[in-house]
FIDRENDREN-101130 format. One record per residue (C-alpha): residue number from 1; x, y, z. Coordinates in nm, 4 decimals, decimal comma. Layout:
N
{marvex NUM; {X; Y; Z}}
...
//
This chain:
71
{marvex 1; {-8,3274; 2,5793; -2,0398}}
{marvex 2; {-8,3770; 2,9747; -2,0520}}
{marvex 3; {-8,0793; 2,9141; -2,3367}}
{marvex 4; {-8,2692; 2,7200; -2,5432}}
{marvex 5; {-8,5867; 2,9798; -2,5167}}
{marvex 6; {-8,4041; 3,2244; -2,6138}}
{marvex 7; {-8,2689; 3,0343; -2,9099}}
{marvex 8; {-8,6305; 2,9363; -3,0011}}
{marvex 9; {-8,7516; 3,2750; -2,9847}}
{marvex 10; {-8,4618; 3,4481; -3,1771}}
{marvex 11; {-8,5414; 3,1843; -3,4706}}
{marvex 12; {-8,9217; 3,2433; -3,4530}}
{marvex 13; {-8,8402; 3,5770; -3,4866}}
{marvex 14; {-8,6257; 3,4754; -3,8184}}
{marvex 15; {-8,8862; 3,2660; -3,9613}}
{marvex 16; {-9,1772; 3,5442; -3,9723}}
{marvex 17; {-8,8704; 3,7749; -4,1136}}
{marvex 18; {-8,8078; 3,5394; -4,4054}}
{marvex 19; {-9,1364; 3,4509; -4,4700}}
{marvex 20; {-9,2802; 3,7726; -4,4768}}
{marvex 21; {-9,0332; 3,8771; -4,6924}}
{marvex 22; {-9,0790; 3,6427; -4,9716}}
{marvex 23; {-9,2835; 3,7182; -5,3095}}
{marvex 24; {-9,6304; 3,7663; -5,2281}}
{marvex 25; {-9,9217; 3,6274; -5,4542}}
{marvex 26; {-9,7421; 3,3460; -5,5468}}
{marvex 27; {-10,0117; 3,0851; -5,3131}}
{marvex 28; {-10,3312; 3,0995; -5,4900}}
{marvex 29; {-10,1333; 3,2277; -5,8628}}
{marvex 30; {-10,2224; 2,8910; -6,0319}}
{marvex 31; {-10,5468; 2,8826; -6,0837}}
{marvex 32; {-10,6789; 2,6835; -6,3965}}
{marvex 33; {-10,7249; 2,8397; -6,6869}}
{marvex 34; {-10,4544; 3,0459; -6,6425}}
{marvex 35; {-10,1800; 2,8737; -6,8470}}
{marvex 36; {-9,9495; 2,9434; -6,5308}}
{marvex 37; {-9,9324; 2,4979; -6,4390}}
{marvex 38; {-9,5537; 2,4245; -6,4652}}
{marvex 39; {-9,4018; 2,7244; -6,2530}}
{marvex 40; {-9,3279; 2,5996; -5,9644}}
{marvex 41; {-8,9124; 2,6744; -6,0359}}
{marvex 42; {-8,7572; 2,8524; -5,7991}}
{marvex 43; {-8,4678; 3,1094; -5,9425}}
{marvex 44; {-8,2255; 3,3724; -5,7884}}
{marvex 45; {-8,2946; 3,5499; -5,4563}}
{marvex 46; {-8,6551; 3,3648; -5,4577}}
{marvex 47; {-8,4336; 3,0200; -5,4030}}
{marvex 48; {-8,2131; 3,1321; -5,1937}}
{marvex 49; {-8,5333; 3,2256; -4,9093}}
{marvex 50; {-8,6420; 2,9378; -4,9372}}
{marvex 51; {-8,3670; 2,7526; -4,8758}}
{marvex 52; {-8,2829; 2,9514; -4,6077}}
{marvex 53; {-8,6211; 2,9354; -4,4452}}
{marvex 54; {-8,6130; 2,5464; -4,4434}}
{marvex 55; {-8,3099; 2,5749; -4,3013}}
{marvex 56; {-8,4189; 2,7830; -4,0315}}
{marvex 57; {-8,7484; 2,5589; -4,0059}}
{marvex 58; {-8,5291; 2,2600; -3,9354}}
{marvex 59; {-8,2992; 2,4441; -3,6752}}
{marvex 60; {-8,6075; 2,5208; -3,4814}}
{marvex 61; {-8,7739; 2,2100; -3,4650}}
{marvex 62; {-8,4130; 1,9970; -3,3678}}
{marvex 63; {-8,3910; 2,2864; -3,1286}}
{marvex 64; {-8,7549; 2,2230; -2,9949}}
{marvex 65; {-8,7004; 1,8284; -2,9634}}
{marvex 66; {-8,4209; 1,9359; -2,7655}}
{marvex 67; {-8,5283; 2,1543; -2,5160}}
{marvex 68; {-8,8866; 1,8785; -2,4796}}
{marvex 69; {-8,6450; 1,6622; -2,3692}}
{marvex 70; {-8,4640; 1,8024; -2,1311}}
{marvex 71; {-8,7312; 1,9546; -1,9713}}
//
């Protein structure tokens, strides 16, 4: 069980790395009036985050079912 903390942890720790590193100001950008509706593509090192932080996102919640169950 102290495994799968650890595991947990170490991938919480990932998550608030790659989310804090993606663009900032993109959340509230779109705003109407602004002629910015339509940009929601995702390109280059902006993609690649992402993916990885749904990838990490899914990692820790298969890891958290986990470790609910065997506890």
């Amino acid at each position: 069980m102290s495994i799968l903390s650890a595991i947990l942890f170490i991938l919480s720790i990932f998550i608030i790395l790659v989310v804090m590193i993606q663009a900032k100001g993109s959340g509230l950008s779109i705003v109407p009036g602004t002629g910015d509706f339509g940009k929601f593509e995702r390109r280059g090192g902006e993609l690649v985050l992402h993916r990885i932080t749904i990838g990490l996102i899914t990692i820790f919640v298969v890891t958290a079912v986990i470790a609910y169950f065997i506890a």
